[in-house]
N, C-alpha and C positions, 0 to 999 in steps of 0.2 A: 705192495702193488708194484709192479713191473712195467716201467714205463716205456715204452717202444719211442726210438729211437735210431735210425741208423743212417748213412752215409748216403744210399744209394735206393732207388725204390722197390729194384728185388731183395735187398736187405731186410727193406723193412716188412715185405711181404711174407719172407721165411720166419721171422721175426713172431709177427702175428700168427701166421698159420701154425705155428707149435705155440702159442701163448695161452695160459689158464685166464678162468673169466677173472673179469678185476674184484668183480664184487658177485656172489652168493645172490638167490634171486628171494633169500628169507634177508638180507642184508640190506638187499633195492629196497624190500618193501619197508620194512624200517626208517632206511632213509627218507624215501618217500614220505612214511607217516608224518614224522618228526621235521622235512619243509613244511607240513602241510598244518601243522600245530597252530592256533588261533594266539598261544601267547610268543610265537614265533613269528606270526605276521608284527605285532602291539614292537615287539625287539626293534626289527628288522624298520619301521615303519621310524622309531625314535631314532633307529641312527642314520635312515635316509634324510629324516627331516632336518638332525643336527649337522649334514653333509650340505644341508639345503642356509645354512648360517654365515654372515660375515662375522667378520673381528668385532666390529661395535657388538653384536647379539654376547658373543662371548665377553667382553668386556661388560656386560649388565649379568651375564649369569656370573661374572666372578663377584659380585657384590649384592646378587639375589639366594639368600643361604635357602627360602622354599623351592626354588626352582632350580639350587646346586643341590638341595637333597633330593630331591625328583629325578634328574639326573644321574647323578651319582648311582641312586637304587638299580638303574640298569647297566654301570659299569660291567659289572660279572658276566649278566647275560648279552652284554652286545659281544663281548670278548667270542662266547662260546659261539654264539651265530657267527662273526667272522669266520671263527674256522671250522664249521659245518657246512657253509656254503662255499668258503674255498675246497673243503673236501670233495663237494659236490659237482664245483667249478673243474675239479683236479679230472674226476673222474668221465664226465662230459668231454673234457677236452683229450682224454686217454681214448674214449668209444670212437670220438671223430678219425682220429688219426688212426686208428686201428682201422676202421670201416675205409677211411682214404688209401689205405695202402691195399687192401684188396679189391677194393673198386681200379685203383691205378693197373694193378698187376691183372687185372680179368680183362680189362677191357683200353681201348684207344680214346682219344680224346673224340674220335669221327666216331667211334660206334656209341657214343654217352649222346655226342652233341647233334652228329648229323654231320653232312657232309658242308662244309661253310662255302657261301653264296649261291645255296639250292633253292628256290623261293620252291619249288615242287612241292 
């Protein structure tokens, strides 16, 4: 994936207007599917909730061996959501910037926004 990137805002506009899609739209939906997965919400939900923990919590899981193996079991799987949804994260934040740089290059901040202090 080709990250658009440049200096100046007709850069980044030549940039994008010759750039291939980031992702295949047999790819979106896969991804798509696969956020949408029920044992992907159970992942994602244990390592908000662990996100949601002080030191004392951790300090009782390091001497609770049912609830360090509880934990532990979704090691693997919190890994792989991290970086599914950073891939996710990647490609969201690639579509904004690419959509920004052709909105910047088509148009003025007065013709998006309106003419500023026109109550009309």
């Amino acid at each position: 994936m080709k990250k658009i990137a440049a200096a100046c805002p007709r850069e980044a506009f030549e940039n994008v207007a010759h750039c291939e899609p980031l992702i295949s739209a047999d790819e979106m939906y896969a991804l798509e599917a696969e956020l949408d997965m029920d044992g992907l919400r159970r992942v994602r939900h244990v390592g908000l909730m662990l996100a949601t923990r002080d030191g004392a919590w951790f300090e009782r899981l390091s001497s609770n061996l049912e609830l360090a193996q509880a934990i532990s079991a979704d090691f693997e799987a919190l890994g792989k959501t991290a970086k599914l949804l950073k891939h996710a994260a990647d490609l969201l934040e690639q579509a904004r910037r690419r959509s920004e740089a052709a909105i910047f290059e088509g148009f003025t901040a007065s013709v998006l926004l309106g003419p500023l202090g026109d109550d009309a």
